[in-house]
Backbone atoms as SQL, in Angstrom:
CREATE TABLE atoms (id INTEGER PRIMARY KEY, chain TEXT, resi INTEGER, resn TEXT, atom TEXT, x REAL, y REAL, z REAL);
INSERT INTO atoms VALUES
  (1, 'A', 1, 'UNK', 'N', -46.555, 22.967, -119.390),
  (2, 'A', 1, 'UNK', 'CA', -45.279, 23.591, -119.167),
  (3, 'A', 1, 'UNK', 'C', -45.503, 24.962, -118.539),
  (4, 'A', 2, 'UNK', 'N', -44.685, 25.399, -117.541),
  (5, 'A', 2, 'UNK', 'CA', -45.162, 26.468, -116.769),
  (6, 'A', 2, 'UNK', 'C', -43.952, 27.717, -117.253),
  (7, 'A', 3, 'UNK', 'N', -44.638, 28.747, -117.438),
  (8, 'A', 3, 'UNK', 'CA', -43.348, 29.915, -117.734),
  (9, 'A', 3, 'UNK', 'C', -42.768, 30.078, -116.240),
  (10, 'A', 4, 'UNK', 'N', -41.451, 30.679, -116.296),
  (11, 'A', 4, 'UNK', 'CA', -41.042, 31.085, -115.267),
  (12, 'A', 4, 'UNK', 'C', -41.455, 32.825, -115.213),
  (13, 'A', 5, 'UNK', 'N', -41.987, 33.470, -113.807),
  (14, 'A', 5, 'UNK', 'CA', -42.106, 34.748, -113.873),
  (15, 'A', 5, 'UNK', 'C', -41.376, 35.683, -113.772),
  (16, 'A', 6, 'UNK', 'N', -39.979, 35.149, -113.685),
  (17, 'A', 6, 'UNK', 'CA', -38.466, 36.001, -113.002),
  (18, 'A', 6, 'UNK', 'C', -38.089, 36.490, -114.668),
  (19, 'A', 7, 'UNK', 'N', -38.168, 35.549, -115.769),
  (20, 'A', 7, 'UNK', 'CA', -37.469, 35.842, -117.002),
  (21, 'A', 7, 'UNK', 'C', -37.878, 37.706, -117.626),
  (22, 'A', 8, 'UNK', 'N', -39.097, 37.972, -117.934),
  (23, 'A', 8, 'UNK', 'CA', -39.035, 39.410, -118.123),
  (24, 'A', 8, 'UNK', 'C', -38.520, 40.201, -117.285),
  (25, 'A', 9, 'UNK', 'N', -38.642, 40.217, -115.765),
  (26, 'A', 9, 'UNK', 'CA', -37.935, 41.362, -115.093),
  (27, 'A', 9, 'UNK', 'C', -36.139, 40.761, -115.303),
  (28, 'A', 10, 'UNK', 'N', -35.438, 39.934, -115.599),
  (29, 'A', 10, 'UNK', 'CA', -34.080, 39.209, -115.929),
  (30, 'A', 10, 'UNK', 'C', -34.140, 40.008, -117.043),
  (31, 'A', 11, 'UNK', 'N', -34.616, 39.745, -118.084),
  (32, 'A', 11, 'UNK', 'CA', -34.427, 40.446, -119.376),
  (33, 'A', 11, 'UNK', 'C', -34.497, 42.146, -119.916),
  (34, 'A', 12, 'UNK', 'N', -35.499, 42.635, -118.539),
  (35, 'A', 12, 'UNK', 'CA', -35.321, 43.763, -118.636),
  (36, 'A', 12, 'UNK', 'C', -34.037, 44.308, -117.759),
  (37, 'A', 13, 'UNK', 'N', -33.584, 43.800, -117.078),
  (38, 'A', 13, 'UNK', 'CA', -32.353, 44.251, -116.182),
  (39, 'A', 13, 'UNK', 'C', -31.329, 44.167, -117.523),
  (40, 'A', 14, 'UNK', 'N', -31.161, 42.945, -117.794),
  (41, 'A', 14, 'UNK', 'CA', -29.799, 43.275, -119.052),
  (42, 'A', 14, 'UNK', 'C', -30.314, 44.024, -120.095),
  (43, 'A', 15, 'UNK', 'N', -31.510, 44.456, -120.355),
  (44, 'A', 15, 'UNK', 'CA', -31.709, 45.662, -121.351),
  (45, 'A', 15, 'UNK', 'C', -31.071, 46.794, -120.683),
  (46, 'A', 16, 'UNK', 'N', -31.329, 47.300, -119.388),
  (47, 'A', 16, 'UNK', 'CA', -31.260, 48.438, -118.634),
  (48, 'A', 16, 'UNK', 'C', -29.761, 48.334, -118.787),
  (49, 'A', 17, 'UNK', 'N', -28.666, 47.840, -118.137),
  (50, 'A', 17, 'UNK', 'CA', -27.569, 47.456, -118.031),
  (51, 'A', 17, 'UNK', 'C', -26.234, 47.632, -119.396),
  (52, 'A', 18, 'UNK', 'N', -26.938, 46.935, -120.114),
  (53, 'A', 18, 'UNK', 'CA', -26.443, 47.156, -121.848),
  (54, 'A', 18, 'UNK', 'C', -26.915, 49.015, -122.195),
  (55, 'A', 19, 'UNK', 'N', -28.007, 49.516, -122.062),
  (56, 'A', 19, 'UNK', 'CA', -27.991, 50.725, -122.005),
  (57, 'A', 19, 'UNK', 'C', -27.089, 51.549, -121.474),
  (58, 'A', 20, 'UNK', 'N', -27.414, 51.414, -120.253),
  (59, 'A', 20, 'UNK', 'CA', -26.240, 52.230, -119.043),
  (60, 'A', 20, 'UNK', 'C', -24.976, 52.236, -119.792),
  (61, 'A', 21, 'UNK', 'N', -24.455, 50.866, -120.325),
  (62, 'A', 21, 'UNK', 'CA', -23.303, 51.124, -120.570),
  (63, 'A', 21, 'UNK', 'C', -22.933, 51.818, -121.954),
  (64, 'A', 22, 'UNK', 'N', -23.515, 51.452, -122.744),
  (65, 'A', 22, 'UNK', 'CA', -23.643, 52.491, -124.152),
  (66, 'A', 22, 'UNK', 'C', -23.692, 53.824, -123.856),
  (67, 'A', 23, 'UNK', 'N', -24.664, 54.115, -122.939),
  (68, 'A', 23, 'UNK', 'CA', -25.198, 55.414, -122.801),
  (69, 'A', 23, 'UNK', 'C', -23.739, 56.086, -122.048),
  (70, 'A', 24, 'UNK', 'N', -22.646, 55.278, -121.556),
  (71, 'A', 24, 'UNK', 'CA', -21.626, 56.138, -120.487),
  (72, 'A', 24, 'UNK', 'C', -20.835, 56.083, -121.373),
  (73, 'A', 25, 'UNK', 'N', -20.792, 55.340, -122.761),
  (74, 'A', 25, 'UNK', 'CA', -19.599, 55.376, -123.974),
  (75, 'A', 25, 'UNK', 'C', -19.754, 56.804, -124.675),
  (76, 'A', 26, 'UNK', 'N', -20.782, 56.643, -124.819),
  (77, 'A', 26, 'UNK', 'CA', -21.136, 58.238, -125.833),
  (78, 'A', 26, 'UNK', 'C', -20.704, 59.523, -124.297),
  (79, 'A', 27, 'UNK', 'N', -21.438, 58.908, -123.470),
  (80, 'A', 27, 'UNK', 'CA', -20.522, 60.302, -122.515),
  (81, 'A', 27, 'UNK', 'C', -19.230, 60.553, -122.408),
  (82, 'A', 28, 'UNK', 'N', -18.512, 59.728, -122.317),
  (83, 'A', 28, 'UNK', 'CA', -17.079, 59.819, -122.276),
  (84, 'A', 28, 'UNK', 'C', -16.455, 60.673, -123.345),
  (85, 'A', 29, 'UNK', 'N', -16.993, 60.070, -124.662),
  (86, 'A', 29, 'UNK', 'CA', -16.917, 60.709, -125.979),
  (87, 'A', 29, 'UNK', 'C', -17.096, 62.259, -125.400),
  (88, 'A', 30, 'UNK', 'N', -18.017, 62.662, -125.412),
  (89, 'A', 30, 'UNK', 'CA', -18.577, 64.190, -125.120),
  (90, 'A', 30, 'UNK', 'C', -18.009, 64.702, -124.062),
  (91, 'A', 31, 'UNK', 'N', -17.208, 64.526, -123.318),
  (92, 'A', 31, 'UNK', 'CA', -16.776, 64.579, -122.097),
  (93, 'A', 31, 'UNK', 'C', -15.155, 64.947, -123.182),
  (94, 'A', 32, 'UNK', 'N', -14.742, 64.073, -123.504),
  (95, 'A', 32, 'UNK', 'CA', -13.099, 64.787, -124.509),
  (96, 'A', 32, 'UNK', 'C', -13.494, 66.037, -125.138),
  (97, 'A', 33, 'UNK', 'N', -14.594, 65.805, -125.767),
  (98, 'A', 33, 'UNK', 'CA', -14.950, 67.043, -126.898),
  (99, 'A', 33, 'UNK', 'C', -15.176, 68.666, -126.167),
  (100, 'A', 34, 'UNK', 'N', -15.555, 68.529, -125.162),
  (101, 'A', 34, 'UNK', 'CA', -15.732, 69.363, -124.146),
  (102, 'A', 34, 'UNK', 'C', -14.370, 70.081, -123.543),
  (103, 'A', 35, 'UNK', 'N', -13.409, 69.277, -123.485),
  (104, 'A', 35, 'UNK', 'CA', -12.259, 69.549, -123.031),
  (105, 'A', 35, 'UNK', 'C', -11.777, 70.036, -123.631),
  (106, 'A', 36, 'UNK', 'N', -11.358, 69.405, -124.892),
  (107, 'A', 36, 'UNK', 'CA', -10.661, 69.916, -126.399),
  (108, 'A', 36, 'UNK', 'C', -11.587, 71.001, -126.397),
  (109, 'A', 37, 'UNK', 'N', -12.647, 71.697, -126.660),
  (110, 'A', 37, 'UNK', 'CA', -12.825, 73.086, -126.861),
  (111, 'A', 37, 'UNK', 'C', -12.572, 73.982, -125.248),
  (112, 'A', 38, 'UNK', 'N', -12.907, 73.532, -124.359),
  (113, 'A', 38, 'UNK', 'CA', -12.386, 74.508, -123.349),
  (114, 'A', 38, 'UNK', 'C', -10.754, 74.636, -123.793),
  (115, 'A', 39, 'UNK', 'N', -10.090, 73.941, -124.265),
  (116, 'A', 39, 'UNK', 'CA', -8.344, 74.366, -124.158),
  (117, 'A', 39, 'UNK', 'C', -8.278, 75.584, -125.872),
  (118, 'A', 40, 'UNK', 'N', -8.986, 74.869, -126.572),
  (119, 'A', 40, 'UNK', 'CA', -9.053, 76.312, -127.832),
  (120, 'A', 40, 'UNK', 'C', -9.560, 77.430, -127.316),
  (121, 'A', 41, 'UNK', 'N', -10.404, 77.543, -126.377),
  (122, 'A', 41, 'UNK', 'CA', -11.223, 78.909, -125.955),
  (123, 'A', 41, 'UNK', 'C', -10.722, 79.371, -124.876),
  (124, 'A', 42, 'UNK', 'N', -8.945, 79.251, -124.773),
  (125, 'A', 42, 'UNK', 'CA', -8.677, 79.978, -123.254),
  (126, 'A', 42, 'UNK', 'C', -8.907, 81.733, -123.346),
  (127, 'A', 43, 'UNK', 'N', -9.320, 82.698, -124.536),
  (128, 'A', 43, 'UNK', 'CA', -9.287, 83.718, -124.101),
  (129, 'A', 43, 'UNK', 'C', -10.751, 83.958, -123.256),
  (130, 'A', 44, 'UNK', 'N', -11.619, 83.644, -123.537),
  (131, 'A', 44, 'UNK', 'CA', -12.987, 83.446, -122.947),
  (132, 'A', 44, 'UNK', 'C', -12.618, 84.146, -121.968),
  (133, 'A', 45, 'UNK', 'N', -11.747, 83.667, -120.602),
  (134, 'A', 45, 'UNK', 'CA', -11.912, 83.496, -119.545),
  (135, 'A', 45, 'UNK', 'C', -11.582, 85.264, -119.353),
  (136, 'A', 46, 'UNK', 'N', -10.972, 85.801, -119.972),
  (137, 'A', 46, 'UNK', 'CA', -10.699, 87.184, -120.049),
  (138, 'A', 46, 'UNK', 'C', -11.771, 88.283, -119.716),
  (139, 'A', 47, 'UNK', 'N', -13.022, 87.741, -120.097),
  (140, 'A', 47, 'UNK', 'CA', -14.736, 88.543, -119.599),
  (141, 'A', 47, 'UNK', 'C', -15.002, 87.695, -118.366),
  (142, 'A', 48, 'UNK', 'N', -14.378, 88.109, -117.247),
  (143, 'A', 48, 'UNK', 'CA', -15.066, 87.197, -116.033),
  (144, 'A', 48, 'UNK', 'C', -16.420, 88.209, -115.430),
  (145, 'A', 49, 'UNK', 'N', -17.239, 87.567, -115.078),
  (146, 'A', 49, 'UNK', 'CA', -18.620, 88.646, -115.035),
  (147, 'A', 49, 'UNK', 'C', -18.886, 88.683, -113.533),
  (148, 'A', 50, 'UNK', 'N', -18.329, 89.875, -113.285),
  (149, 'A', 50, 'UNK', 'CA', -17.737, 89.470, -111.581),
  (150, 'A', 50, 'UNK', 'C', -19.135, 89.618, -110.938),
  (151, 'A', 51, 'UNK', 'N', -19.940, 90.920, -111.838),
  (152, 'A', 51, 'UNK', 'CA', -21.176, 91.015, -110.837),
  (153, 'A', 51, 'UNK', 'C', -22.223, 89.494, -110.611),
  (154, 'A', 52, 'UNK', 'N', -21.900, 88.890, -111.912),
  (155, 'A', 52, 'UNK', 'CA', -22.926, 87.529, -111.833),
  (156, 'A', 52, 'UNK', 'C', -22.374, 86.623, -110.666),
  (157, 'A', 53, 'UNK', 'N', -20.710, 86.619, -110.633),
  (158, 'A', 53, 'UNK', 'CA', -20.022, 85.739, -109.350),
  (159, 'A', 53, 'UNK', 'C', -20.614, 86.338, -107.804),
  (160, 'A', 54, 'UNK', 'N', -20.479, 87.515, -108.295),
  (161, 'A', 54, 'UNK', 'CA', -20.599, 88.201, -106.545),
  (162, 'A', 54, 'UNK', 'C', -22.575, 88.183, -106.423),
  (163, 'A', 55, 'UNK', 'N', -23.470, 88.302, -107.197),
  (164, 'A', 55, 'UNK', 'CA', -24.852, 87.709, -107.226),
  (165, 'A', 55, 'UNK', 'C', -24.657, 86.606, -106.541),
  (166, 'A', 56, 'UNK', 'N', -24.025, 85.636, -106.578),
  (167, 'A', 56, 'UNK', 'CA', -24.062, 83.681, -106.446),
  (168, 'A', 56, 'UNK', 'C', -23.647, 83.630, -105.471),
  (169, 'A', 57, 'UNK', 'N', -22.491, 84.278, -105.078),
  (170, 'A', 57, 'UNK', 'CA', -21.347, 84.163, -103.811),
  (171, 'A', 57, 'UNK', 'C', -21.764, 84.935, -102.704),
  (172, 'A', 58, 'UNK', 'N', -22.094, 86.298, -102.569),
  (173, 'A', 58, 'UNK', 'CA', -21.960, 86.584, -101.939),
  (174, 'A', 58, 'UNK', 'C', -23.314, 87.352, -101.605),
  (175, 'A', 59, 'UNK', 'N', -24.428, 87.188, -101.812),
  (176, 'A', 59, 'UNK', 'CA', -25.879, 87.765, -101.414),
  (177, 'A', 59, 'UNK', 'C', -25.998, 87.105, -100.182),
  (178, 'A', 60, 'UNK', 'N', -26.064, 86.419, -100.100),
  (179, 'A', 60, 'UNK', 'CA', -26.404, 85.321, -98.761),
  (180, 'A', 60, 'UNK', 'C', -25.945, 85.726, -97.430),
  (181, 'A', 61, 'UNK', 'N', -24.508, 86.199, -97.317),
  (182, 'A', 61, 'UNK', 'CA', -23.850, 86.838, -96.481),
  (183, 'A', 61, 'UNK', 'C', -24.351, 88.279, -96.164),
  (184, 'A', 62, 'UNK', 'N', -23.861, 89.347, -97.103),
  (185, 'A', 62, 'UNK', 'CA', -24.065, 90.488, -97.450),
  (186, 'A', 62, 'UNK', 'C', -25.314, 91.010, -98.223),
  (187, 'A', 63, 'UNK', 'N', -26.148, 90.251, -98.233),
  (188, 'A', 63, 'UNK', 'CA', -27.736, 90.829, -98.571),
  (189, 'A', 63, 'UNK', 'C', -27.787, 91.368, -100.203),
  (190, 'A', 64, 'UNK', 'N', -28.823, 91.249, -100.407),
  (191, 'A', 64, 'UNK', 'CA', -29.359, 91.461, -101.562),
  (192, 'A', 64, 'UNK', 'C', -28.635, 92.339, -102.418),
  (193, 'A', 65, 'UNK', 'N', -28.807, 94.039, -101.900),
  (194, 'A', 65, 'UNK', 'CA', -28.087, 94.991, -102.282),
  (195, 'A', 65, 'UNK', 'C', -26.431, 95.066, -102.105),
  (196, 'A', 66, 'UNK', 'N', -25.703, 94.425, -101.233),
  (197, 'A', 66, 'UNK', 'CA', -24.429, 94.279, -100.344),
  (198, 'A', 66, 'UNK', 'C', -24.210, 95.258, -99.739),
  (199, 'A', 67, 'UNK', 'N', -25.568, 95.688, -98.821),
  (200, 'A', 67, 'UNK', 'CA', -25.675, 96.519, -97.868),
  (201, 'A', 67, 'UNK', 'C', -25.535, 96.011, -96.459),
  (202, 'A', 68, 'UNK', 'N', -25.032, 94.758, -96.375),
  (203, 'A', 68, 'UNK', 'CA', -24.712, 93.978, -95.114),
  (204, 'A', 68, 'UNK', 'C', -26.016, 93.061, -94.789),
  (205, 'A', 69, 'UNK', 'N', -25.644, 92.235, -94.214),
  (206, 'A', 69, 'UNK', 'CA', -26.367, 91.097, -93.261),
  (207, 'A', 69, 'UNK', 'C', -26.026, 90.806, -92.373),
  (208, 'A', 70, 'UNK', 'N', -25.476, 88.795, -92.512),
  (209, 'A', 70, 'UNK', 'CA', -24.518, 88.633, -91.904),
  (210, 'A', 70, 'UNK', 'C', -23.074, 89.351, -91.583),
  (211, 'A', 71, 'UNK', 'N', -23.019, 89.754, -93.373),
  (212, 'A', 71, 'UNK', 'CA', -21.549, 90.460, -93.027),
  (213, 'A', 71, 'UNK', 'C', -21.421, 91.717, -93.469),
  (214, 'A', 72, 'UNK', 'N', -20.679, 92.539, -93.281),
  (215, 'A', 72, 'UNK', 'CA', -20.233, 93.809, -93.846),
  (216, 'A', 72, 'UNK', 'C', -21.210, 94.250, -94.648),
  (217, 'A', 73, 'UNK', 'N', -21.047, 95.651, -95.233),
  (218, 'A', 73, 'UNK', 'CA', -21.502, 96.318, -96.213),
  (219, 'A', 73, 'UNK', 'C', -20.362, 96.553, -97.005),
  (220, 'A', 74, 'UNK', 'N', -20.898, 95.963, -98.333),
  (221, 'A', 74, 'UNK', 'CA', -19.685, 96.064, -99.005),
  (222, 'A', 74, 'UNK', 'C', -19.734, 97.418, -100.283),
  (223, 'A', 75, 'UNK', 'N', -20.960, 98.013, -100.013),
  (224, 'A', 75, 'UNK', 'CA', -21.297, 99.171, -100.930),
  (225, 'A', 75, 'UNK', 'C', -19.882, 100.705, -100.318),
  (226, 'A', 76, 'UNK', 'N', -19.332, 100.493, -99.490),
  (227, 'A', 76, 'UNK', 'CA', -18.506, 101.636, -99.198),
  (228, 'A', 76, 'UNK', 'C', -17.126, 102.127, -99.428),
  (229, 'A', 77, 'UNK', 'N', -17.177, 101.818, -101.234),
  (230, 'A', 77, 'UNK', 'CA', -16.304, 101.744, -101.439),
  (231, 'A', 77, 'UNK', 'C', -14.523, 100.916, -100.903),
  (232, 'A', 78, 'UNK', 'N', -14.569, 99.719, -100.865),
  (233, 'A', 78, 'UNK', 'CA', -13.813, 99.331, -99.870),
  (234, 'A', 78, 'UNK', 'C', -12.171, 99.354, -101.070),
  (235, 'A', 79, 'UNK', 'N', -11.261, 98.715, -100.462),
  (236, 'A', 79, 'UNK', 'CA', -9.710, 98.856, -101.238),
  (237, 'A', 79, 'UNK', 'C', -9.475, 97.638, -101.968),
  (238, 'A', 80, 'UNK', 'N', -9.251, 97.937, -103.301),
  (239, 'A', 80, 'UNK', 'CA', -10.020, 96.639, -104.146),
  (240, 'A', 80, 'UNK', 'C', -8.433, 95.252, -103.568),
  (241, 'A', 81, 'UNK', 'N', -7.384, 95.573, -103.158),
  (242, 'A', 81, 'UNK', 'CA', -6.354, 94.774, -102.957),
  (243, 'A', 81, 'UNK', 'C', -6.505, 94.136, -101.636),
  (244, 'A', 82, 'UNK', 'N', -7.579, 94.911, -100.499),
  (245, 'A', 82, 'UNK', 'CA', -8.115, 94.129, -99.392),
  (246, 'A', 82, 'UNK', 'C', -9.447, 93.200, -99.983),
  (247, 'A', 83, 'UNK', 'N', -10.065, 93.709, -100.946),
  (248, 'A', 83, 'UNK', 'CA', -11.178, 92.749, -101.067),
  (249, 'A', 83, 'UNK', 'C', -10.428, 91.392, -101.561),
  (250, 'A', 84, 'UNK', 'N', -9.227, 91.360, -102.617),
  (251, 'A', 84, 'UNK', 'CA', -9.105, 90.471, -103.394),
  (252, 'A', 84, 'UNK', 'C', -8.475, 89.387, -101.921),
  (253, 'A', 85, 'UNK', 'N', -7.650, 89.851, -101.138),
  (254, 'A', 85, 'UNK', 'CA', -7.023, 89.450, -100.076),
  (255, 'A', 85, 'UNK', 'C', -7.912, 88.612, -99.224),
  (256, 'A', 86, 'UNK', 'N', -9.500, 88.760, -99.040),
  (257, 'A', 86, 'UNK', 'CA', -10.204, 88.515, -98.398),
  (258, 'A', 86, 'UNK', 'C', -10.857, 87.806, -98.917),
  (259, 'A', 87, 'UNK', 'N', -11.144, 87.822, -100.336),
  (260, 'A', 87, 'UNK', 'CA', -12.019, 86.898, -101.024),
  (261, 'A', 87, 'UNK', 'C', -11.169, 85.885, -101.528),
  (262, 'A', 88, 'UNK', 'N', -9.844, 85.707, -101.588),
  (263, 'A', 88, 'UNK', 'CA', -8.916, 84.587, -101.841),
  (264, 'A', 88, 'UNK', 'C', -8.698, 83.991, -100.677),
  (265, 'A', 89, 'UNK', 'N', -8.732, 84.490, -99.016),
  (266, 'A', 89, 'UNK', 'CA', -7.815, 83.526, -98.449),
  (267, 'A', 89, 'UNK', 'C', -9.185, 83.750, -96.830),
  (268, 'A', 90, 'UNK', 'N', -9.743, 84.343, -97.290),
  (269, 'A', 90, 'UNK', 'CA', -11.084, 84.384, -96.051),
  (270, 'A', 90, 'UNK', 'C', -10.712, 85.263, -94.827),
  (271, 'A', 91, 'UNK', 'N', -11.259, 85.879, -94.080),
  (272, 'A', 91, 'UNK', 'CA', -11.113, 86.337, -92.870),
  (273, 'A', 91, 'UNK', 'C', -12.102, 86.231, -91.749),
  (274, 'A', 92, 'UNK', 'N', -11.811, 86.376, -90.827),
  (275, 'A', 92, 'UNK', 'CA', -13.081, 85.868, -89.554),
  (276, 'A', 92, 'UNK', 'C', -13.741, 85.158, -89.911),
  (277, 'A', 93, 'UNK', 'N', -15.123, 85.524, -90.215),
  (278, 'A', 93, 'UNK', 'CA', -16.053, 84.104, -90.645),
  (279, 'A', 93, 'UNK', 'C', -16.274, 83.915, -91.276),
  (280, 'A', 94, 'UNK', 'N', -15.953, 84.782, -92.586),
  (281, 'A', 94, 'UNK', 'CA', -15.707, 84.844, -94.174),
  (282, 'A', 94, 'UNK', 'C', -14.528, 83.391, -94.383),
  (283, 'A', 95, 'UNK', 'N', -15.602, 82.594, -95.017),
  (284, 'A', 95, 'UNK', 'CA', -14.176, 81.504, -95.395),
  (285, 'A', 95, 'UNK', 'C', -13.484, 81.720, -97.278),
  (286, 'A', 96, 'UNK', 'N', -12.917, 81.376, -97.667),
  (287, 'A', 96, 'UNK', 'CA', -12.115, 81.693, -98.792),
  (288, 'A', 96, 'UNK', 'C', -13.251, 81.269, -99.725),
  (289, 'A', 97, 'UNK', 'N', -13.374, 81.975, -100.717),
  (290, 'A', 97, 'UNK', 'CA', -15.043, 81.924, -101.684),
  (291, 'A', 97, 'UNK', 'C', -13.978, 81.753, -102.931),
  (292, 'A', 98, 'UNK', 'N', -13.166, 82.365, -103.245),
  (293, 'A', 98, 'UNK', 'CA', -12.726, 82.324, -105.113),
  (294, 'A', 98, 'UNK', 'C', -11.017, 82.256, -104.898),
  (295, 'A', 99, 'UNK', 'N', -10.671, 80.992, -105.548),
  (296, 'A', 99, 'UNK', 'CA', -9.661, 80.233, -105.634),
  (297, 'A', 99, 'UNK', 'C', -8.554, 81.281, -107.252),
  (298, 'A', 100, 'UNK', 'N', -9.302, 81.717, -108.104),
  (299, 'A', 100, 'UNK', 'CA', -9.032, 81.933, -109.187),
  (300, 'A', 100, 'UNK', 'C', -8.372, 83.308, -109.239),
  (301, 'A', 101, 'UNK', 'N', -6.875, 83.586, -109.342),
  (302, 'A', 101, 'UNK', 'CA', -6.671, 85.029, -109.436),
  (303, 'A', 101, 'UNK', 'C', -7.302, 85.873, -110.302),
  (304, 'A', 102, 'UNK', 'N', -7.773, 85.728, -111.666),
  (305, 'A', 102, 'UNK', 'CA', -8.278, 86.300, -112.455),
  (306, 'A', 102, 'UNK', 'C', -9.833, 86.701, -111.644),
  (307, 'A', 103, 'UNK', 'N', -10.285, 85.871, -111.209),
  (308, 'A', 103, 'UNK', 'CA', -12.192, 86.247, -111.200),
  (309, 'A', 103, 'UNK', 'C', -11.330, 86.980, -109.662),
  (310, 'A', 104, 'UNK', 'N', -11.058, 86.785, -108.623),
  (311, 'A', 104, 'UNK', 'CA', -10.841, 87.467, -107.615),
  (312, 'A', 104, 'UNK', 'C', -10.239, 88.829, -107.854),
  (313, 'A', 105, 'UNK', 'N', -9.154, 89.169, -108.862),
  (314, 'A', 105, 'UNK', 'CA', -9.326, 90.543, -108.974),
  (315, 'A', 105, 'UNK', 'C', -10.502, 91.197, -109.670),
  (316, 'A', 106, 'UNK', 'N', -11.214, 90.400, -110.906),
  (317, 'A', 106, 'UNK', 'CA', -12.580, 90.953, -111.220),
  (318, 'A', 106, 'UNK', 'C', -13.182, 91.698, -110.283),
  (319, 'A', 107, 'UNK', 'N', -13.694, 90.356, -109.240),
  (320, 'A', 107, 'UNK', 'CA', -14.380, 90.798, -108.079),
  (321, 'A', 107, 'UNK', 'C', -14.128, 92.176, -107.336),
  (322, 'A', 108, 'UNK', 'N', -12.722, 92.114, -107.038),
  (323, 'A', 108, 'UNK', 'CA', -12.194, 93.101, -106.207),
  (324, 'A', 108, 'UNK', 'C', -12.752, 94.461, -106.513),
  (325, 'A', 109, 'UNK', 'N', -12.070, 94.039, -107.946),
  (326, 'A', 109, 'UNK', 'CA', -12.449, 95.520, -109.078),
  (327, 'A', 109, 'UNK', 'C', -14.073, 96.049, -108.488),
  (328, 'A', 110, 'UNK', 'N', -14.747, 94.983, -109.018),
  (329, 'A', 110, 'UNK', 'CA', -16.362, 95.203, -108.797),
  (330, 'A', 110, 'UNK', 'C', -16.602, 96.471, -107.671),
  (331, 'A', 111, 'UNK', 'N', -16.464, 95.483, -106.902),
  (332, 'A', 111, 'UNK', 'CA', -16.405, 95.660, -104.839),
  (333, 'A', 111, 'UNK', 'C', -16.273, 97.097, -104.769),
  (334, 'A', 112, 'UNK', 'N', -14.933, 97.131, -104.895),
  (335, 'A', 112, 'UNK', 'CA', -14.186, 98.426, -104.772),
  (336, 'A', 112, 'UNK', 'C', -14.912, 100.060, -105.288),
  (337, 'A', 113, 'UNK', 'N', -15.668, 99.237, -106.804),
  (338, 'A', 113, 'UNK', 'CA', -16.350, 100.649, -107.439),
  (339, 'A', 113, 'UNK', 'C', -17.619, 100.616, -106.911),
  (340, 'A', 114, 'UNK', 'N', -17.879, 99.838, -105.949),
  (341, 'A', 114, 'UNK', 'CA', -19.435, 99.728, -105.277),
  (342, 'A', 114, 'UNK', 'C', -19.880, 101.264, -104.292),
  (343, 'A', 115, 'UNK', 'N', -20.852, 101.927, -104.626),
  (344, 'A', 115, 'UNK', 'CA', -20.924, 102.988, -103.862),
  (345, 'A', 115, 'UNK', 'C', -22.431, 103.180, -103.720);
């Protein structure tokens, strides 16, 4: 009687498969639980850490220090209601970076006391 050689790699596919799907049940789970505490923790959002946003966002453009690169220097004190204006809705080749009124006036704030 001859084994067939297809049956272990067959049997390991529906092991893999039956996993996958267990493994996306418990995510889902953790995925609500996640939600339900982001909606208890709306004051959080109140410490937005503008310098860590403007680190991420905007070095690349404006260089290390935000002594300019590609773009501007943003160390010269600029008008924190033009920065927010600019960092919400983009200008020239600046495209729109922060959607969020709260972190965009952060930012602004930041910007503005930059000297």
């Amino acid at each position: 009687m001859r084994n067939n050689p297809l049956i272990p790699y067959v049997l390991i596919m529906a092991f893999g498969i039956g996993l996958i799907f267990f493994m996306s049940l418990g995510g889902a789970g953790s995925k609500d639980e996640a939600k339900e505490a982001g909606e208890s923790g709306g004051e959080a959002t109140a410490d937005i850490d503008a310098e860590a946003i403007v680190q991420k966002s905007c070095v690349g453009c404006h260089g290390g220090d935000l002594t300019g690169g590609m773009g501007p220097n943003l160390t010269t004190g600029l008008d924190a209601a033009h920065v927010k204006e600019v960092v919400m809705n983009g200008q020239g080749a600046m495209p729109a970076v922060i959607k969020d009124e709260a972190e965009a006036d952060a930012i602004a704030e930041y910007i503005s006391g930059l000297k």
